[in-house]
C-alpha positions as CSV (number, residue, x, y, z in Angstrom):
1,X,109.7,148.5,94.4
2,X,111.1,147.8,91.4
3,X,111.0,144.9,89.2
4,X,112.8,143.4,86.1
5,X,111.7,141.8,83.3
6,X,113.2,139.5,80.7
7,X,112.0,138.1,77.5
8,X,114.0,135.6,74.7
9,X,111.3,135.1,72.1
10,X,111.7,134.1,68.4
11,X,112.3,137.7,67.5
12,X,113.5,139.8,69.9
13,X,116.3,140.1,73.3
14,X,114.6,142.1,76.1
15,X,114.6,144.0,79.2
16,X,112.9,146.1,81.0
17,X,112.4,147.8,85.2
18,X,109.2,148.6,86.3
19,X,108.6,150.7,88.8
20,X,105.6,150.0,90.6
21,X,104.9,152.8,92.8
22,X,105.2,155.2,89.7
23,X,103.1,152.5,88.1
24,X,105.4,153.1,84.5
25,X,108.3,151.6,83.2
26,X,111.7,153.0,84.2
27,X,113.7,151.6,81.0
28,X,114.4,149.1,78.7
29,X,116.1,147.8,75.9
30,X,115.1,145.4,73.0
31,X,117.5,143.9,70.2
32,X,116.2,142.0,67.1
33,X,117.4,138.7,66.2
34,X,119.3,138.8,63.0
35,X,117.7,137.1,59.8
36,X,119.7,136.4,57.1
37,X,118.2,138.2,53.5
38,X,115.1,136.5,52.1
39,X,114.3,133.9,54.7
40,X,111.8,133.8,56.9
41,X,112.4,133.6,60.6
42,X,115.5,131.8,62.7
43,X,116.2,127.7,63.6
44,X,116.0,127.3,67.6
45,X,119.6,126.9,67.6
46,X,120.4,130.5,65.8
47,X,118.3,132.1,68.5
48,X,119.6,130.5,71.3
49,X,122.8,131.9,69.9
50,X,121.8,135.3,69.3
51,X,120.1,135.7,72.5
52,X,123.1,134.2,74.5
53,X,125.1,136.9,73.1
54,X,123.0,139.4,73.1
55,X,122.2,139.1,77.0
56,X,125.3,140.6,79.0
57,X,125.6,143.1,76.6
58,X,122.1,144.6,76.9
59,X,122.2,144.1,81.0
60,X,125.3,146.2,81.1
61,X,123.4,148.7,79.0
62,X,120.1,148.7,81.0
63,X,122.9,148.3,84.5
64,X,124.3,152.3,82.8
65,X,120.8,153.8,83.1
66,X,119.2,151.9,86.3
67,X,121.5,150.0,88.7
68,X,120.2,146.3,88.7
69,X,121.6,146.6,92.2
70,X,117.7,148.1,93.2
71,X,115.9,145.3,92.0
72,X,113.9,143.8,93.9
73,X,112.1,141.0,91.4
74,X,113.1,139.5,88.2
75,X,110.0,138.4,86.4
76,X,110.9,135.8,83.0
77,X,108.9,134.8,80.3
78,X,109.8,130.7,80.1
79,X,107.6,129.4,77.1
80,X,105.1,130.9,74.7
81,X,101.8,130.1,76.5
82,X,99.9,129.4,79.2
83,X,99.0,126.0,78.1
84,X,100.1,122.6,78.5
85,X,103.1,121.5,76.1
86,X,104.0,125.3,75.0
87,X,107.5,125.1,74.7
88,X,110.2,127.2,72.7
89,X,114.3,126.5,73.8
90,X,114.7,130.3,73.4
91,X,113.3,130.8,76.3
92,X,115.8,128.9,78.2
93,X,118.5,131.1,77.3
94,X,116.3,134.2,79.5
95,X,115.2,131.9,81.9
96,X,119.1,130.8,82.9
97,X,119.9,134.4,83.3
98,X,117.1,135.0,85.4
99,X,118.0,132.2,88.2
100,X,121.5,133.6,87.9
101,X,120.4,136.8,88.4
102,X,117.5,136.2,91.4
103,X,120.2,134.3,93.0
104,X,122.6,135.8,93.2
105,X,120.5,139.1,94.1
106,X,118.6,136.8,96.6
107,X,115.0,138.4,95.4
108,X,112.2,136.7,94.3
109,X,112.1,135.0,90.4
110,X,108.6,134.8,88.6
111,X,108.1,132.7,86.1
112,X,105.6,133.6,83.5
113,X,105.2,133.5,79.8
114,X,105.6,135.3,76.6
115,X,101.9,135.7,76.1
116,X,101.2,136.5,79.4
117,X,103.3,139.5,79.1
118,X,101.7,140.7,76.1
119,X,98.4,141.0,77.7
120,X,100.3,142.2,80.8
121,X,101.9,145.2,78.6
122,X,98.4,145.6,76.7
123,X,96.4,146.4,79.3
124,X,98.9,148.8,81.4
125,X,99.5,151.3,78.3
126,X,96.0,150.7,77.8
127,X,94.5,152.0,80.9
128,X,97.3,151.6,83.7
129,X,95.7,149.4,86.5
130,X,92.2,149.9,85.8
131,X,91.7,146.9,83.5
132,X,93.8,144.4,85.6
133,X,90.7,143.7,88.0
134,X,88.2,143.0,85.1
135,X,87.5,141.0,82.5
136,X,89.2,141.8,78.9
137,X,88.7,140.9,74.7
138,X,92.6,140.9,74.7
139,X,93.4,140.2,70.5
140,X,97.6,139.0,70.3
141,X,98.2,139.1,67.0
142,X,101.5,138.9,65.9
143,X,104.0,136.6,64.1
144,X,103.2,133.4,66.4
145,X,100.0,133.5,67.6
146,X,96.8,135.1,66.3
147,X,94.1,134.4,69.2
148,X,91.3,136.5,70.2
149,X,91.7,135.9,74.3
150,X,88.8,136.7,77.1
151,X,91.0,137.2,80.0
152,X,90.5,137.9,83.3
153,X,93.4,140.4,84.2
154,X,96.5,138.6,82.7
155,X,94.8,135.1,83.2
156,X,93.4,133.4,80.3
157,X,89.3,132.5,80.8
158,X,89.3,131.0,77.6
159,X,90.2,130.9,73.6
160,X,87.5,132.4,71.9
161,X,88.8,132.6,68.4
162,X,92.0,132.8,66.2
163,X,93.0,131.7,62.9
164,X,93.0,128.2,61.7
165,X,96.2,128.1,59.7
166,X,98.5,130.8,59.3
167,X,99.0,133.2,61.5
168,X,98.7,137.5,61.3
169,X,102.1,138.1,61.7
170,X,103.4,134.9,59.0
171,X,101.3,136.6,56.7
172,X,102.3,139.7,56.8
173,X,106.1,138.5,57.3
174,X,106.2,136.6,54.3
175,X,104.4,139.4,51.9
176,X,107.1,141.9,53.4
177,X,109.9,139.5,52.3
178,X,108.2,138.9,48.4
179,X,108.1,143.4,48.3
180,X,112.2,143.0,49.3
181,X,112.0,143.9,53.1
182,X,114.1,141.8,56.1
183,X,112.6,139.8,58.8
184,X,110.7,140.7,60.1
185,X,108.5,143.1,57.6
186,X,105.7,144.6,59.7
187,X,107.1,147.7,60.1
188,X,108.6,148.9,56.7
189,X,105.3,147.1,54.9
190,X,103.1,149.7,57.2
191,X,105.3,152.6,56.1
192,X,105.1,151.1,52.6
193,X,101.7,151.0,52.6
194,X,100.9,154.7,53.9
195,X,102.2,155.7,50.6
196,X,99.2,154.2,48.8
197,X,96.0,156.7,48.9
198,X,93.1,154.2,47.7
199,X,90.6,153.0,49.5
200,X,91.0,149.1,49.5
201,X,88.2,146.5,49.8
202,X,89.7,143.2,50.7
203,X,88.6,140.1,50.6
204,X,88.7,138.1,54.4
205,X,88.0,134.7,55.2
206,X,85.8,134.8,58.5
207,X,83.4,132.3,60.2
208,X,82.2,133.8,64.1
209,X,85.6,134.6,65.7
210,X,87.9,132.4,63.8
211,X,89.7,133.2,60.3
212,X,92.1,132.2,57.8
213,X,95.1,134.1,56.6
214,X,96.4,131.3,53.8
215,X,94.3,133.0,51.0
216,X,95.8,136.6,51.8
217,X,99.2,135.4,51.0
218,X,97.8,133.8,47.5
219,X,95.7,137.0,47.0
220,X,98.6,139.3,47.5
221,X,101.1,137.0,45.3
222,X,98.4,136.9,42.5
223,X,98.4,140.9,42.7
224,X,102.2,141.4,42.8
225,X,102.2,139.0,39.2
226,X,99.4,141.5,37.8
227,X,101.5,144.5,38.2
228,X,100.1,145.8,41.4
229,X,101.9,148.4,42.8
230,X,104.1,147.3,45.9
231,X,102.3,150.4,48.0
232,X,98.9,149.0,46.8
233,X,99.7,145.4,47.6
234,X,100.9,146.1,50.9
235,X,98.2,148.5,51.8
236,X,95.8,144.8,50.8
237,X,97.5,143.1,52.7
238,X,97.1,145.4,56.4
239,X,93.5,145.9,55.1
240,X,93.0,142.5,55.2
241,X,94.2,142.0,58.3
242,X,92.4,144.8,59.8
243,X,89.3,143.6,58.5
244,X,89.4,140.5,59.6
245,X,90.5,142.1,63.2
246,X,87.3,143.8,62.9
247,X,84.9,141.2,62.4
248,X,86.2,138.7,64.7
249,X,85.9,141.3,67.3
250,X,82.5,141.7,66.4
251,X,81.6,138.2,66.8
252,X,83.1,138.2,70.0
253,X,81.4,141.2,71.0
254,X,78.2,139.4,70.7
255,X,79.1,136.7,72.7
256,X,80.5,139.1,75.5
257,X,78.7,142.5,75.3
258,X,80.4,145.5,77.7
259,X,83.6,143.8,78.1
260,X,86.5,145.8,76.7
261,X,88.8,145.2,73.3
262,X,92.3,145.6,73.9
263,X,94.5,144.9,70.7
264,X,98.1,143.3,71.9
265,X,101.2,142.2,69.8
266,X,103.5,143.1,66.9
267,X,100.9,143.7,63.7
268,X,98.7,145.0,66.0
269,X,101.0,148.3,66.2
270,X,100.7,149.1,62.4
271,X,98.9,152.5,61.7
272,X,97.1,151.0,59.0
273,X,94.8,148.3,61.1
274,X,94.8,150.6,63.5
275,X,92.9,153.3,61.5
276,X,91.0,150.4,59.7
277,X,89.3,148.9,63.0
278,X,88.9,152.3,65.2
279,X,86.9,153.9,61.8
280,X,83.7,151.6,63.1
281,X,85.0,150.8,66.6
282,X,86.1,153.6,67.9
283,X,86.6,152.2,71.7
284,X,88.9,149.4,70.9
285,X,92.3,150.1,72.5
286,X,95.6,149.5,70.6
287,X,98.9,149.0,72.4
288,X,101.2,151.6,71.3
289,X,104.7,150.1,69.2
290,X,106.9,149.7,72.6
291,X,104.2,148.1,74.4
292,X,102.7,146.0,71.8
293,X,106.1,144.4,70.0
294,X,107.8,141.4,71.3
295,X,109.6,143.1,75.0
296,X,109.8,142.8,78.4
297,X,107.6,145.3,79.9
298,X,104.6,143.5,80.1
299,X,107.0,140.5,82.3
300,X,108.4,143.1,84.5
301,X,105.0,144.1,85.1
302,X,103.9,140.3,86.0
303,X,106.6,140.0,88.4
304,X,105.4,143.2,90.2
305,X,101.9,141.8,90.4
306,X,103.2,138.8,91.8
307,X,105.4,139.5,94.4
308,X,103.7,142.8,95.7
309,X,100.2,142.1,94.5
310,X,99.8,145.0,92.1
311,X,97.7,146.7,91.7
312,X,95.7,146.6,94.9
């Protein structure tokens, strides 16, 4: 069986086929939303655009290398979250292709949400079907949301932290765009910052499983106007972050000993955090770049659940 996946968020066009007797993902194909030079981020409208646009070109792509023909699900990420009121028009523009698609297919449509397929996409490169039966510390950090989840599979139990103001990714975003870098900056500000050998101490603001990111931006800003070096200042700024990562975790760990950490979303791929966190907590898992940025993988992977209940 195989199942397709399609995702319209603020940042990215995606696509992906699942194939769940292999239990691994057959292909996909991502595009970026354009950002103009120095701002940060796009109005709904632009996006709406861009994904409109971007839609038939990538099918026909992913069409060359699997036959959308064999589909036998199209799975569709149709807001944010998994709560009352989350709502973003992007996601219309993947949703209408989706009906259009189901339809005129005549296979089953699943409708899920961007979130959702974060975790979804987190725990399969994590440890394949193993951690969809239990319960999971999932951490989606990336440029809108920053919430430490306990899940149970792909369903949200509860919120047990997250920031209280800006989120990860913002923070991050908008310190790549001061250093010179497009939107968004997570990736060149991680290569930036493997340039810098010193060992950083930053400063974090965290109370039990919640934080703040507001001050980071400030802190890095005061350091560029001091002279900092951009390596140095970017290498703060993924410390930061990774420190906070870790002492969230930590609180949550005490309220939910045994369960497993699986880090999820876009700044959760950087090296940097990565390193940071695993020095003292070696067990967390991190989602490797192409499951753990904004795509489609983890919604292909939701529709497969649904319709053939996978994994047994």
């Amino acid at each position: 069986m195989y199942t397709l996946g399609i995702d319209t968020s603020n940042y990215a066009t995606s696509l992906a086929v699942f194939d769940t007797a292999a239990e691994e993902v057959v292909c996909d194909r991502k595009r970026f939303l354009p950002v103009k030079p120095g701002e940060l981020g796009l109005r709904q409208s632009d996006a709406v655009f861009h994904h409109t646009a971007a839609l038939p070109e990538l099918l026909r792509e992913l069409d060359a290398e699997f036959p959308l023909h064999r589909v036998d699900a199209v799975g569709v990420s149709e807001k944010p979250r998994p709560v009352e009121g989350s709502y973003m028009p992007c996601f219309l523009t993947g949703l209408a292709v989706a009906q259009g698609l189901a339809l005129a297919r005549g296979v089953p449509l699943v409708r899920t949400t961007h979130q959702q397929g974060h975790i979804a996409a987190a725990l399969l490169s994590a440890a394949g079907a193993s951690l969809f039966a239990r319960r999971v510390l999932v951490f989606h950090i990336s440029g809108g949301t920053t919430e430490l989840l306990l899940c149970s599979g792909t369903s949200v139990v509860c919120r047990v932290g997250g920031s209280t103001d800006l989120y990860a990714g913002q923070a991050v975003d908008r310190i790549g765009v001061k250093l010179g870098f497009a939107f968004p900056a997570g990736a060149e500000l991680s290569s930036l910052a493997s340039e810098c050998s010193e060992e950083i101490k930053p400063k974090v603001s965290v109370k039990g499983a919640d934080c703040s990111f507001s001050g980071l931006e400030n802190q890095c800003a005061a350091l560029l106007e001091h002279g900092a070096a951009p390596a140095y200042v970017a290498k703060y700024c993924l410390s930061a972050v990774g420190q906070t990562v870790l002492r969230m975790i930590c609180a949550a760990q005490e309220q939910y000993p045994g369960v497993p950490v699986v880090c999820a979303g876009g700044v959760m791929s950087s090296d940097i955090i990565r390193a940071y966190v695993q020095r003292t907590q070696p067990d967390i898992y991190f989602v490797p770049g192409r499951y753990s940025s904004d795509n489609a993988i983890g919604v292909a992977v939701l529709a497969a659940k649904e319709v053939q209940a996978w994994p047994m």
